[in-house]
Structures are given as structure tokens and as C-alpha cells.
N, C-alpha and C positions, 0 to 999 in steps of 0.2 A: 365743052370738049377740052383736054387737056392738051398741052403741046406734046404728047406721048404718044397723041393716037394719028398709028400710019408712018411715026418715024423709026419703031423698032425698039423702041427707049423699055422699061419695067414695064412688062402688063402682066396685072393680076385678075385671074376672072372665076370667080365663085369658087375661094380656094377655102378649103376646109383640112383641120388638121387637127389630131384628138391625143392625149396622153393615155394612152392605154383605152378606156371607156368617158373617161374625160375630155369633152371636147371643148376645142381653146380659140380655135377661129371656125365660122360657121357664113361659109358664103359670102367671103370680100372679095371686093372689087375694087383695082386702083391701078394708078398709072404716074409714071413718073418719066418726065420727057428729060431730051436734052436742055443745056443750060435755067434750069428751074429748081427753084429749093421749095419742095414738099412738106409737111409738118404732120409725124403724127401724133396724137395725141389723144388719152384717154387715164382712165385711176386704174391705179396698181392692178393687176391682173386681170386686164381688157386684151392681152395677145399681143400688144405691140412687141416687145422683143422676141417675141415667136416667130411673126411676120418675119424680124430681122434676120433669124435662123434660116430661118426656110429661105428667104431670097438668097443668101450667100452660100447656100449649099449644106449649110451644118446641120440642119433636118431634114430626110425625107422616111418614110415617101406623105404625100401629102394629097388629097383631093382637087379637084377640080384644075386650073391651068396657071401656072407661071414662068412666064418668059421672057428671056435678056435679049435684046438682039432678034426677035424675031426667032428665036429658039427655043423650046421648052426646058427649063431650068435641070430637070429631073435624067434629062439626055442628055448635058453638059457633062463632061471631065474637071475634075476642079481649079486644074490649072488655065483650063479655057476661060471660067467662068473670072478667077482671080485675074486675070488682062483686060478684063473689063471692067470689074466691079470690085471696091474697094471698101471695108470696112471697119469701122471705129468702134467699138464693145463699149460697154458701160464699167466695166472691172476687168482691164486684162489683166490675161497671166501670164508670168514668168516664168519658166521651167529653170533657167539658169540664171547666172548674174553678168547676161552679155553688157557690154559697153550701149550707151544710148544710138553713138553709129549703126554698130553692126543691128542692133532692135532692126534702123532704118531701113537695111541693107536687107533687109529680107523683105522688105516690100519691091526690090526688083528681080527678088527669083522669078518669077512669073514669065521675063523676060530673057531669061539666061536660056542656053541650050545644054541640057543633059545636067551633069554635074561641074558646069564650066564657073570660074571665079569669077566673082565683079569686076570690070573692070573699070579703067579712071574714070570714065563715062559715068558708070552705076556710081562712083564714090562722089562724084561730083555733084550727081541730081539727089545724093543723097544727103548731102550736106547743105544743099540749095534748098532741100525740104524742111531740114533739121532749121535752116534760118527763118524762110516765113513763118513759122511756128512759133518763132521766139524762142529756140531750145539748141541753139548750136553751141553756144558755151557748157551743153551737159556733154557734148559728141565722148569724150572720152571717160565720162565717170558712169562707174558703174550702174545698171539701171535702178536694182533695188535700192540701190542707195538716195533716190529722188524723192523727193516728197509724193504725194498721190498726184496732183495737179501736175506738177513737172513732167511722172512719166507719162499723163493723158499728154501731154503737148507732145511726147517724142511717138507716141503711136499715133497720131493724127499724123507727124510729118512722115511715119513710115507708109502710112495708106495714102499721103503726095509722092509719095517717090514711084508708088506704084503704077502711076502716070492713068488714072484709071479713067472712063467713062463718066462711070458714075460711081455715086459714093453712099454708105449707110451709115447713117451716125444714130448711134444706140445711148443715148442722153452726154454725147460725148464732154460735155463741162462741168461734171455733177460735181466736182474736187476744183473746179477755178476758182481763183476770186474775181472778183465784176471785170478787172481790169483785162483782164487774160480770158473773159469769157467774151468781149465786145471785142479783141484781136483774134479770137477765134472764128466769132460768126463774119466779120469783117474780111475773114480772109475766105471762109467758104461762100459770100455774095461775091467774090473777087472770082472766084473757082468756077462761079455758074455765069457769072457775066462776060469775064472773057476769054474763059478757056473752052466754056460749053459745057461742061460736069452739071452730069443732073444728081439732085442729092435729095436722099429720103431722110429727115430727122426726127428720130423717135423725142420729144420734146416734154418736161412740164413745168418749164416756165409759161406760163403764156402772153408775158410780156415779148419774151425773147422771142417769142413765135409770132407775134403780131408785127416785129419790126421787121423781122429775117424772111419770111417766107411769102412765097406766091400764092399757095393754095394749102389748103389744112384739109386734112383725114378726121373727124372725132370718132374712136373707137369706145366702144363698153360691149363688154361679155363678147367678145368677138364677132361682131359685128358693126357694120359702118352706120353711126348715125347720122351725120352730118359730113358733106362733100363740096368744095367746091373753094370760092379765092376767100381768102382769109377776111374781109369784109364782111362778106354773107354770113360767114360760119359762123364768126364769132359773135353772135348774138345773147340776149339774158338768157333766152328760152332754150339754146342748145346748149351750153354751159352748165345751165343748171342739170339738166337734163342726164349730161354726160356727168359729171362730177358731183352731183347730186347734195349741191351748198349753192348759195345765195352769192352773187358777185356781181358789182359796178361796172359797167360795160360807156364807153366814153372813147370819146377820140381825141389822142395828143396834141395839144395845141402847139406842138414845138416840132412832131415831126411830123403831123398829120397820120399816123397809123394809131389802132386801136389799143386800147388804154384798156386793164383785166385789174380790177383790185377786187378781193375775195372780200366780204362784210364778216365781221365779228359776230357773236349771237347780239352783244351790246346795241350794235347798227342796226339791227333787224328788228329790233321795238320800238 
């Protein structure tokens, strides 16, 4: 049983959801409590950034049941659901060439009333966000103007500012380098340990996922294969299974969590 079930946190229960005739999730089930990092994980078009849709509101309508809070997602407003639930994309987009700040500053609309300005308050937690991030020295340059990693660290601080619940992260380090990807996950166990922020991370590293997470999802073809604390999950037999390649399954002798190195065809003779 997860820490989700009975506190109100994500529950998912046999949610299905199809592209026209094409069906892309088919009967998942999942739960994401407060202060706990989630992992999910599966090979390119298993649903997980579908799931991510769908939980944040940007798909409907969708089958079966998903709810925040003890709410059905589908009867949420989306400003309700955005003061709870905060989200990281894999590729955002910029419509304009706002300042790295103001990016931030839109992560406390959620919190404003009507079409009221930010005030010092909002510019303060927003700048407080732009720092654990490591990105407060971009606060005034433009955003297209940042490399791709950069501007992932200033939309991660924009979904801190939004002071959320909980959090969806949709491979949110694919553009870091090592160094800014271990300040990244550092700072979201920092998020779930003492702030309570439950967090779903769509993942495929699965080292990073072996260090950072409580409990792992393995998805393929939209469906859950494997469920439960990243110990259990990550076994030869559900690895292979799910990603369908041959990989060394071991435990780090330096931090005690599980150790994923994928074999060559060369290894495998």
C-alpha cells in the first residue's frame, strides 16, 4: 500500500485513454502520496507522458477515474487543479521572449485574484525559486536566449514558485549536464522530505531512478507491469521484460541503492 492511499494524494484507478481509435493507456492504476518521489518508467511510447497530460488537465476526456485531492480530476477547473499540482514538460514552450523572472512569475498566477499584479510577496518566492534552482543570475535575460538546460532550470523554479502540492516531472533533466541533474534531483528529495510535495517523475535513466525514488511504476503499451519500492521493481526479469534488452542489475556499494548498467550485444556472449 502506498502512502497515497486514504490521504487524498493522485489516485489513479483503471484509467484508460485512446487517440482517436488508438489506445495509449488501458487500465492503470497508481497512486502518489504526499512527501514521496514516484518514478515512472517505460520505452518510448508506453503512455507515460500521456498519463502526465491527463493528470494535469491538458487531456480529457478519459476513461475510468482520476483524482487530486479526493476530487475527480475531470470536475476540476484548471486553476483549482494548478494550486495544487505543478508541472515540469519535457520540451517547454515559449510563445514570447519573457524575461527568466516573469517565465517564474507565472507560476503564482494560480494564486492571484482575478487579474490582480504580483505582488513583493509573489516576486520574492519567485526569485527564492529562481535561486534553488540555480538559475537566478538568468532572472533578467531573456529566456530564449538560454541554452536548453538553463531554461529547464528556470521552468522547474517556475513550478517552486507555485508553491504546489505536488509535482509532475515529464523527464525534466533530458538537456542537464550530470552536475545540474544531481542539484536538480537533490533539490526535489529536499521537496518531498521537508516540505511534503508528492512527486511523479516520468524517468529513463534508471540509475537516477534507483537513487531518487521511493516506489517505481514500469509501464509498456499502456499498461502497468511492474509496481511497487524500487527494490522489488528493479529486477533482471522486469527490466528485460519492460525494455526488452538484457541489463546488470547489482547494488551500489557506495550508496547502497540499485546499480542498472544495460549489456552490449558484445557482454551477452
Amino acid at each position: 500500500m502506498s502512502s497515497a492511499e486514504g490521504t487524498g494524494g493522485i489516485q489513479v484507478r483503471n484509467l484508460q485513454f485512446s487517440y482517436g481509435e488508438r489506445p495509449v493507456l488501458a487500465g492503470v492504476d497508481l497512486s502518489v502520496g504526499t512527501g514521496e518521489i514516484v518514478g515512472l518508467l517505460g520505452p518510448n511510447g508506453s503512455g507515460k507522458s500521456t498519463l502526465v497530460k491527463l493528470l494535469s488537465g491538458v487531456l480529457r476526456p478519459y476513461g475510468g477515474s482520476a483524482t487530486l485531492g479526493g476530487r475527480e480530476l475531470k470536475d476540476m477547473a484548471a486553476r483549482e487543479v494548478a494550486r495544487i499540482l505543478a508541472v515540469v514538460p519535457q520540451e517547454p514552450v515559449f510563445g514570447f521572449s519573457f524575461n527568466a523572472l516573469e517565465v517564474v512569475l507565472m507560476g503564482r498566477h494560480p494564486h492571484l485574484a482575478g487579474l490582480a499584479f504580483e505582488s513583493d510577496h509573489d516576486i520574492a518566492r519567485a526569485k527564492e525559486a529562481l535561486e534553488k534552482c540555480g538559475a537566478l543570475e538568468f532572472a533578467h535575460r531573456p529566456v530564449l536566449e538560454l541554452s536548453a538546460g538553463e531554461r529547464q532550470r528556470v521552468v522547474a523554479a517556475r513550478a517552486l514558485a507555485q508553491e504546489p502540492e505536488f509535482l509532475l516531472l515529464d523527464e525534466p533533466s533530458s538537456f542537464m549536464d550530470i552536475r545540474h541533474q544531481v542539484e536538480l534531483y537533490d533539490l526535489i528529495r529536499s521537496q518531498a522530505d521537508d516540505e511534503g510535495t508528492g512527486v511523479m517523475a516520468v524517468l529513463h535513466d534508471l540509475n537516477i531512478a534507483a537513487e531518487y525514488c521511493d516506489r517505481i511504476y514500469l509501464l509498456k503499451e499502456g499498461r502497468i507491469l511492474a509496481s511497487g519500492p524500487t527494490t522489488e521493481v528493479f529486477t533482471y526479469a522486469n527490466l528485460k521484460e519492460t525494455f526488452d534488452t538484457d541489463v546488470y542489475v547489482d547494488v551500489n556499494a557506495l550508496t547502497g541503492r540499485m546499480l542498472v548498467v544495460p549489456l552490449s550485444r558484445k557482454r551477452k556472449r
